[in-house]
C-alpha positions as CSV (number, residue, x, y, z in Angstrom):
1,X,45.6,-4.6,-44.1
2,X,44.9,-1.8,-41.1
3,X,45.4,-2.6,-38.0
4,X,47.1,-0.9,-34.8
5,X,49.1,-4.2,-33.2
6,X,52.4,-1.6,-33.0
7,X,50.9,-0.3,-30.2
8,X,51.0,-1.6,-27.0
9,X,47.2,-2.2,-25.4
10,X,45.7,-0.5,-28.1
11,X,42.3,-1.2,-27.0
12,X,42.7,0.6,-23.6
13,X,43.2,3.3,-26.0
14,X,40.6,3.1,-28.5
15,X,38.2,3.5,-25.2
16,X,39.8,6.5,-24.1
17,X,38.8,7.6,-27.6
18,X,35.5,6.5,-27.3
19,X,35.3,8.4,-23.8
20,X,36.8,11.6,-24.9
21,X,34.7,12.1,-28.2
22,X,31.4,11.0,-26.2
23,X,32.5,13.8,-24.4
24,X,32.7,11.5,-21.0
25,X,35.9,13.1,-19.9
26,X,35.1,17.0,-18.5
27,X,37.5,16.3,-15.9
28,X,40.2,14.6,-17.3
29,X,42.5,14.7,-20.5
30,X,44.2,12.7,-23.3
31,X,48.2,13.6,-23.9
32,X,50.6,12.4,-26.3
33,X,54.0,12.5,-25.4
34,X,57.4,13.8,-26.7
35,X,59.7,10.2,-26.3
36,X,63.4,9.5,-27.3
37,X,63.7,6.9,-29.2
38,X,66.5,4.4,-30.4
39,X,65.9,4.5,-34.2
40,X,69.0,6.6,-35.3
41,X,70.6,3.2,-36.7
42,X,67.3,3.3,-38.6
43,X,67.6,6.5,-40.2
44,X,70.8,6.0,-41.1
45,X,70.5,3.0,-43.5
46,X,67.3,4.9,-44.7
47,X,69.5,7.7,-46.0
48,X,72.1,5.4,-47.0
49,X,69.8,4.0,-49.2
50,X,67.4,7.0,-50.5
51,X,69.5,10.6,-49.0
52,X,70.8,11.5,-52.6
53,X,68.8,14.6,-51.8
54,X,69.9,18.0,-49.7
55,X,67.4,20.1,-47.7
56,X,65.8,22.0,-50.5
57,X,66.7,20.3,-53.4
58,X,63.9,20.0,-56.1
59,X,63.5,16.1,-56.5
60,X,60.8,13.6,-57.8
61,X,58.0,12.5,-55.5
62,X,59.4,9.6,-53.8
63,X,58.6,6.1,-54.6
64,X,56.3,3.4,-52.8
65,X,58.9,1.6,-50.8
66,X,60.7,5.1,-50.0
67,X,57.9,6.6,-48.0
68,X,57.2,3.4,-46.6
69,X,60.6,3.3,-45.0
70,X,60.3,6.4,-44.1
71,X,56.9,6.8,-42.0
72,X,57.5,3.3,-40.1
73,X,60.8,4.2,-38.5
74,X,60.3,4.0,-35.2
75,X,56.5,2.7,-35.0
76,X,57.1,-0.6,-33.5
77,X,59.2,1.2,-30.9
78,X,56.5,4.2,-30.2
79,X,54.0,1.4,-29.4
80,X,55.3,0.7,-26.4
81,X,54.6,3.9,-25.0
82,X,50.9,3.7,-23.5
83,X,50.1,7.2,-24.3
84,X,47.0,8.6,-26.6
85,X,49.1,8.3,-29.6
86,X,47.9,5.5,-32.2
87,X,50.0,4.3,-35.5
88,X,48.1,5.8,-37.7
89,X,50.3,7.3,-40.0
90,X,50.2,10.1,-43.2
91,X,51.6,8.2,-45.7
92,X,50.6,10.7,-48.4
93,X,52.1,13.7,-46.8
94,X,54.4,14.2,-49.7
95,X,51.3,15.2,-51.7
96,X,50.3,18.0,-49.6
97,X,48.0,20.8,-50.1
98,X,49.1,21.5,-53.3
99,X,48.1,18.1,-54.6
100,X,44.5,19.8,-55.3
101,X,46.7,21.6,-58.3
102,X,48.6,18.8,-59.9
103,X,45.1,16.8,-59.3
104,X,43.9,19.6,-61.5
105,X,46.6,19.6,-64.0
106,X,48.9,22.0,-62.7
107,X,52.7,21.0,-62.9
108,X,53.9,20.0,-59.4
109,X,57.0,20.9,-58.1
110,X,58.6,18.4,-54.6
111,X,61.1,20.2,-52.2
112,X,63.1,17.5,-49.8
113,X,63.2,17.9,-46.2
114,X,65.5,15.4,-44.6
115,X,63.6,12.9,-42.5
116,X,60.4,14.2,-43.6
117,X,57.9,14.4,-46.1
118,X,58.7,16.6,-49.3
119,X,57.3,20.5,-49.6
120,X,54.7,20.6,-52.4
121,X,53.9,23.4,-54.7
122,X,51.9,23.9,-57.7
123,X,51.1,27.4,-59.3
124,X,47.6,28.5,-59.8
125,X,46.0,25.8,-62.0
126,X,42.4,28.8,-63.2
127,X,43.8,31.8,-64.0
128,X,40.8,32.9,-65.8
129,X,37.1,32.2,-64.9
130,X,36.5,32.2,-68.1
131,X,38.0,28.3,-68.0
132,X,35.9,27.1,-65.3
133,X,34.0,25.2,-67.0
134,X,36.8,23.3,-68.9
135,X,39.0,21.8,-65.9
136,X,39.2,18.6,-66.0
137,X,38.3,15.7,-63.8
138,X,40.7,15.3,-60.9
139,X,39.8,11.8,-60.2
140,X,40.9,11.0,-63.7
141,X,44.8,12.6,-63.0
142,X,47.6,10.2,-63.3
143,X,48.3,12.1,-59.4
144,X,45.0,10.5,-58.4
145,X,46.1,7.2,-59.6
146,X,49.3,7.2,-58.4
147,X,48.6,8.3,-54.8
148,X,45.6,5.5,-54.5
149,X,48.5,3.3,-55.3
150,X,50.7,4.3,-52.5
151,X,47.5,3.7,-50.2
152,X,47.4,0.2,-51.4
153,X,51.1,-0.4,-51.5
154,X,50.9,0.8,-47.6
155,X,48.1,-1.0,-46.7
156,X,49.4,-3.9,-48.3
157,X,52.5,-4.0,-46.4
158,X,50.6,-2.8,-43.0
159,X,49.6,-6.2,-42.1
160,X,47.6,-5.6,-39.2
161,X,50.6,-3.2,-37.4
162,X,49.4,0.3,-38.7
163,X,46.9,2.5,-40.3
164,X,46.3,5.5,-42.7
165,X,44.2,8.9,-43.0
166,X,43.3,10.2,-45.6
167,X,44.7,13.8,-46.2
168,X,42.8,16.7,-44.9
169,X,40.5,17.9,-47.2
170,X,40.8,21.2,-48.8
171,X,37.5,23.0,-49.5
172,X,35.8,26.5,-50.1
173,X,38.3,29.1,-50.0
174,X,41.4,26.6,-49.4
175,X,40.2,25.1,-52.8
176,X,40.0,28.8,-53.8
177,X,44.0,29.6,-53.0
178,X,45.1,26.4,-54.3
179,X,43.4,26.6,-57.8
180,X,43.8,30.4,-58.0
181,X,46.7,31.4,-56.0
182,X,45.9,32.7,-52.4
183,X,46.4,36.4,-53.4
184,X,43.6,36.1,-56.0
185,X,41.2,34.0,-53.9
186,X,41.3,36.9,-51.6
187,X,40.7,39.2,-54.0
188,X,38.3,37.3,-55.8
189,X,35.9,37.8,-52.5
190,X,35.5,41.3,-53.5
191,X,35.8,41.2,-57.3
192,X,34.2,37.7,-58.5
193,X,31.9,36.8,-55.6
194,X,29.9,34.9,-57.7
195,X,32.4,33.0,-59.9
196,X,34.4,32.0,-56.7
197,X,31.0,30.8,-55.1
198,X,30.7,28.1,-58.3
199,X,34.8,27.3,-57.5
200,X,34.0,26.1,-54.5
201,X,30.8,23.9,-55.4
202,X,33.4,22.4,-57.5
203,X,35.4,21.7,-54.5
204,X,32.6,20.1,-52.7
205,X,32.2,17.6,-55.3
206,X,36.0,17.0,-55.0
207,X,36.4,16.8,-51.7
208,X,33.9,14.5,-51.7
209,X,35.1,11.9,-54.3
210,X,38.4,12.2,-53.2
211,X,37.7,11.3,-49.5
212,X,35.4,8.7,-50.5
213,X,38.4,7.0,-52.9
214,X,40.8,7.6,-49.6
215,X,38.6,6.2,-47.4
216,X,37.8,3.2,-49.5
217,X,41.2,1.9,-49.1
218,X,42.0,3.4,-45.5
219,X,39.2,1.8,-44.0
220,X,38.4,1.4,-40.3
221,X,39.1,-0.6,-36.6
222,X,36.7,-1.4,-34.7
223,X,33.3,0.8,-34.8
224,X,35.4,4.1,-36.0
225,X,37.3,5.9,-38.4
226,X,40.7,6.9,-39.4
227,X,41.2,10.9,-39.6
228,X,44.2,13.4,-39.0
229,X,44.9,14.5,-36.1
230,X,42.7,11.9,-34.2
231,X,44.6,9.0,-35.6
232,X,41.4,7.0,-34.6
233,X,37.8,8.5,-34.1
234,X,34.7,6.3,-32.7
235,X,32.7,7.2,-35.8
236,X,31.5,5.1,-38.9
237,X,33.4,8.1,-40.9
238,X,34.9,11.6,-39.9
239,X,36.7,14.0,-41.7
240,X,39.6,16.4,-41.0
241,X,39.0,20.3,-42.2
242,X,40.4,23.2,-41.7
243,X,40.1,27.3,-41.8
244,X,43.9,28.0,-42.7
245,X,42.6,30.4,-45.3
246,X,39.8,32.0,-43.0
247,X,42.1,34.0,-40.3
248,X,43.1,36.9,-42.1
249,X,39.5,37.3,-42.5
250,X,36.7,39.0,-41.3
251,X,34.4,36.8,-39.7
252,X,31.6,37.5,-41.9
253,X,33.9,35.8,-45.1
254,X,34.1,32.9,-43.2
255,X,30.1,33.1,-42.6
256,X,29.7,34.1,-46.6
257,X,32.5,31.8,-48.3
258,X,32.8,29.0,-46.0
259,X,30.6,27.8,-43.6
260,X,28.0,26.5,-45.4
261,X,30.4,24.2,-47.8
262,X,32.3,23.0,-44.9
263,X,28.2,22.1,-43.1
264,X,27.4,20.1,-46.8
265,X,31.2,18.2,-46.3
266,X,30.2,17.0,-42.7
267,X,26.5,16.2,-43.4
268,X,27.7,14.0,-46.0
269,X,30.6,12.4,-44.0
270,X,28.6,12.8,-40.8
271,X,31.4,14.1,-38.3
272,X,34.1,16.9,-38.6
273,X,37.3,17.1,-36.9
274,X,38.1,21.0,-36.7
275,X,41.9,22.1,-37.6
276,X,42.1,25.9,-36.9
277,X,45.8,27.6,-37.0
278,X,44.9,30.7,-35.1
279,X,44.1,31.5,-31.8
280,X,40.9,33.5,-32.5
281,X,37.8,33.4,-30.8
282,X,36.0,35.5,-32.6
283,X,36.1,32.9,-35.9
284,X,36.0,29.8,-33.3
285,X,32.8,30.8,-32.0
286,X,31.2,31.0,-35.8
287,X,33.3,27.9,-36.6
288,X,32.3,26.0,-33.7
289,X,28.3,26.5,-34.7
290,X,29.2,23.6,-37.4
291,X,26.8,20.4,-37.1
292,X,28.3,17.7,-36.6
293,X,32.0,19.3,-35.1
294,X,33.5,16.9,-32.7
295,X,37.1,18.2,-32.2
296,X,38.7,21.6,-32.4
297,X,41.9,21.6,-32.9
298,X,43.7,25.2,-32.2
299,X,46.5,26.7,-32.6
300,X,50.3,27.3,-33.8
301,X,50.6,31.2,-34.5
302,X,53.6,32.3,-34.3
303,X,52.6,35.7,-33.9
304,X,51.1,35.0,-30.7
305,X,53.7,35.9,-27.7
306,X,51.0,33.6,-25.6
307,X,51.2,30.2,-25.7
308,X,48.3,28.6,-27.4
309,X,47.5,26.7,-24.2
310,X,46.9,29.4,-22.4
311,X,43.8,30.4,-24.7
312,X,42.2,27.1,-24.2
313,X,39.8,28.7,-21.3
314,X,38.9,31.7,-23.7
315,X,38.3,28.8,-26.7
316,X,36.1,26.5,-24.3
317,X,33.8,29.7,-23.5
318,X,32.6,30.0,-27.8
319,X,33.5,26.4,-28.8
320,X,31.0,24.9,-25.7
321,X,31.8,20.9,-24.6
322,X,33.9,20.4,-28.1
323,X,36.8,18.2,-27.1
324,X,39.8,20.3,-27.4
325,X,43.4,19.8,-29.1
326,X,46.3,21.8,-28.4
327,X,50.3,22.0,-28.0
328,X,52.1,22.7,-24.8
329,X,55.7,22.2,-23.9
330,X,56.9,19.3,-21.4
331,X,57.4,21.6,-18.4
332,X,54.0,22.8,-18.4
333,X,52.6,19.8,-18.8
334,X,54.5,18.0,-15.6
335,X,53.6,20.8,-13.8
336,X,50.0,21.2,-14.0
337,X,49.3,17.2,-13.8
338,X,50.9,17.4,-10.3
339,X,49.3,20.0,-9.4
340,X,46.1,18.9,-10.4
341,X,45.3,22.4,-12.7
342,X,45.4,21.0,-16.3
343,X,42.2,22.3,-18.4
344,X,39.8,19.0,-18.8
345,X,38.0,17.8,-21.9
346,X,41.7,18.3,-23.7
347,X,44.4,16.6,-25.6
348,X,47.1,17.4,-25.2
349,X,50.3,17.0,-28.0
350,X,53.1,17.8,-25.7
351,X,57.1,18.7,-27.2
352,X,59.7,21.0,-26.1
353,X,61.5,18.0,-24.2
354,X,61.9,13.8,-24.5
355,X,61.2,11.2,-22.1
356,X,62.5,7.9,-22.5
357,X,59.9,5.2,-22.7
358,X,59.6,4.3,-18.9
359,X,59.4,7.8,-17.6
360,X,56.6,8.2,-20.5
361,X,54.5,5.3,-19.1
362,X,55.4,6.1,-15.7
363,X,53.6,9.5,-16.4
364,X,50.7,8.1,-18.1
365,X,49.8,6.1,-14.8
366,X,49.8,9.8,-13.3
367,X,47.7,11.0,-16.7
368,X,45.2,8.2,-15.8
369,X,44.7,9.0,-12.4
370,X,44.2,12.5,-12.8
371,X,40.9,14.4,-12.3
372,X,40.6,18.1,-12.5
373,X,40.1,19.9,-9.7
C-alpha cells in the first residue's frame, strides 16, 4: 500500500506542494538537498547478496526482491530530512526508455551499473513501414506483465512507508527513435512524414494504456498524484513528458511532430509535468504553450559552459509563471539563500556537496523563512 510515513512531517510537505503548483510561491522556492547518509553497512550486504555483476556486464533484469533492496536503502533514513524531497521512488527504472522496444517485441539487452538501476537497450523493433500495421499489442508482452508485477510486489511490501511513479512516458518522436532507431526517426521527418505521423498515433494509444495500467497500481495520497520528478503533485492525475528527442531540432519539428500528441496526452491525463534536457528558449517558449503544463523541468547539457541555473531568468521570460525545476551545486545554493537573491517560483535539486542531516534541516528553517527580494 502507498504511503509516505518514511518521511518526517510529510504533510508540511505535501502543502508546500500544493503551494508551489497553485503557483502561491512567486517569492519563495522548494529545494531538495544533497545529505550524507549512514547506509554504507546497507549497501554492502546488498552486494553481498546480489553484486555477482561488474559495471557493464550484460545481466538479466533483476528480480522483485532485488530492486526492492535496492531503491529502499536509505529511505527511512532520508525521511528525516525536512526538505522537498518525498519517498516516492522509480522502482521500474531498470526498464528504461528502451522498454517501449521489448514492449514491442524487440529483444532487450540490461547493462549493470553498481548501486543503480541497469542501462536498457533494445534495437529498432519497425524497420520497415511496411510492418506497421502488424506490431503487436504491447500491453499483451510478457515485459508488460512482468513489470505490473514488480509494481505490485512493491506496493505490496510499501506498507504505508513509500510510493511509486510510473515511468515517463515516451511519445511522438521519442516513440519514433525507440521503435525505429533515433537516426531513422530523424530522417524519417523528411523522407516518411506521413508514415511517422501514423507511428506516433500509435504511441498515443500506448502511452495512454500504459500509464493508465501504471497508474492503476501506483495510485495516489491525499487529493494528488504520483509523477517523476515531482514525487507528489496536488492533482487527481499528472503525467511526466519529455522533449529529449526535440533539441537537435528545429523548432518548427517540434510544432509539426510533437506538440499536438504531447496536447492529446495531457488532455487526457489532465496535467503535464515538462522534462526538457536543454537549455533552449527558443523550443521552451513553443513547449511551454502546452495546456495543461504545470512544471518545466530544464536542463543538464553538458555542452553548455553555463550552468543551467543561470538560464532560469531567460526560461521564466517564454515559460511565463510555470513553476520551475533546475540543478545547482551546494555553494551556490548557500550563497544566494543568505543573500536573499535565489530566483522564486523554483525547485531547486541541489548536489555538488553533502550535508549531514542537522545541517540539512538546519538550512531548511533558513529555506522556509526565505522570501525573494
Amino acid at each position: 500500500m502507498s504511503g509516505l510515513a518514511w518521511k518526517r512531517n510529510a504533510e508540511e510537505f505535501i502543502e508546500r506542494r500544493r503551494r508551489f503548483f497553485g503557483r502561491e510561491m512567486l517569492n519563495s522556492v522548494l529545494v531538495t538537498l544533497p545529505v550524507q547518509l549512514e547506509v554504507e553497512s546497507q549497501w554492502q550486504a546488498f552486494e553481498e547478496r546480489w553484486g555477482q555483476y561488474g559495471e557493464g556486464d550484460t545481466r538479466p533484469f533483476p528480480s522483485h526482491e532485488e530492486v526492492f533492496e535496492r531503491i529502499t536503502i536509505g529511505q527511512q533514513e532520508r525521511g528525516q530530512v525536512e526538505d522537498d524531497y518525498l519517498p516516492v521512488l522509480y522502482s521500474i527504472l531498470d526498464a528504461g526508455e528502451s522498454m517501449v522496444g521489448g514492449m514491442y517485441g524487440g529483444d532487450i539487452r540490461f547493462i549493470h551499473r553498481p548501486r543503480d538501476a541497469a542501462f536498457s537497450h533494445t534495437p529498432p523493433v519497425l524497420t520497415d513501414y511496411a510492418d506497421l500495421s502488424q506490431l503487436p499489442d504491447p500491453m499483451a508482452s510478457l515485459w508488460t506483465k512482468r513489470l505490473m508485477d514488480l509494481l505490485l510486489y512493491c506496493d505490496q511490501g510499501a506498507e504505508g512507508r513509500f510510493a511509486q511513479h510510473p515511468l515517463i512516458t515516451m511519445d511522438a518522436l521519442n516513440f519514433a527513435a525507440e521503435m525505429r532507431g533515433a537516426t531513422q526517426a530523424y530522417l524519417d521527418v523528411y523522407e516518411h512524414p506521413d508514415e511517422l505521423m501514423s507511428l506516433m498515433r500509435i504511441g498515443i494509444d500506448y502511452n495512454i494504456r500504459f500509464q493508465e495500467a501504471q497508474m492503476a497500481i501506483a495510485g495516489g495520497y491525499g487529493d494528488g498524484s504520483f509523477v517523476m520528478m515531482a514525487g507528489w503533485a496536488p492533482f487527481p492525475r499528472a503525467i511526466l513528458l519529455s522533449v529529449d528527442a526535440y533539441t537537435i531540432c528545429g523548432v518548427d519539428t517540434y510544432v509539426r511532430f510533437g506538440f499536438d500528441f504531447q496536447a492529446r496526452l495531457i488532455e487526457h491525463f489532465g496535467h503535464g509535468l515538462m522534462h526538457f534536457h536543454c537549455n533552449r528558449t527558443d523550443l521552451a517558449a513553443e513547449v511551454a504553450k502546452l495546456p495543461g503544463l504545470r512544471m518545466f523541468q530544464f536542463g543538464g547539457d553538458t555542452r553548455d559552459p553555463v550552468p543551467e541555473v543561470e538560464h532560469v531568468p531567460a526560461m521564466r521570460k517564454v515559460v511565463g509563471d510555470i513553476p520551475i525545476m533546475v540543478a545547482c551545486d551546494l555553494g551556490y545554493f548557500v550563497t544566494r539563500l543568505r543573500d536573499g537573491t535565489l530566483f522564486p517560483n523554483v525547485w531547486y535539486v541541489v548536489d555538488g556537496g553533502a550535508l549531514t542531516v542537522d545541517e540539512a534541516n538546519r538550512m531548511m528553517d533558513e529555506v522556509r523563512r526565505y522570501r525573494s527580494g
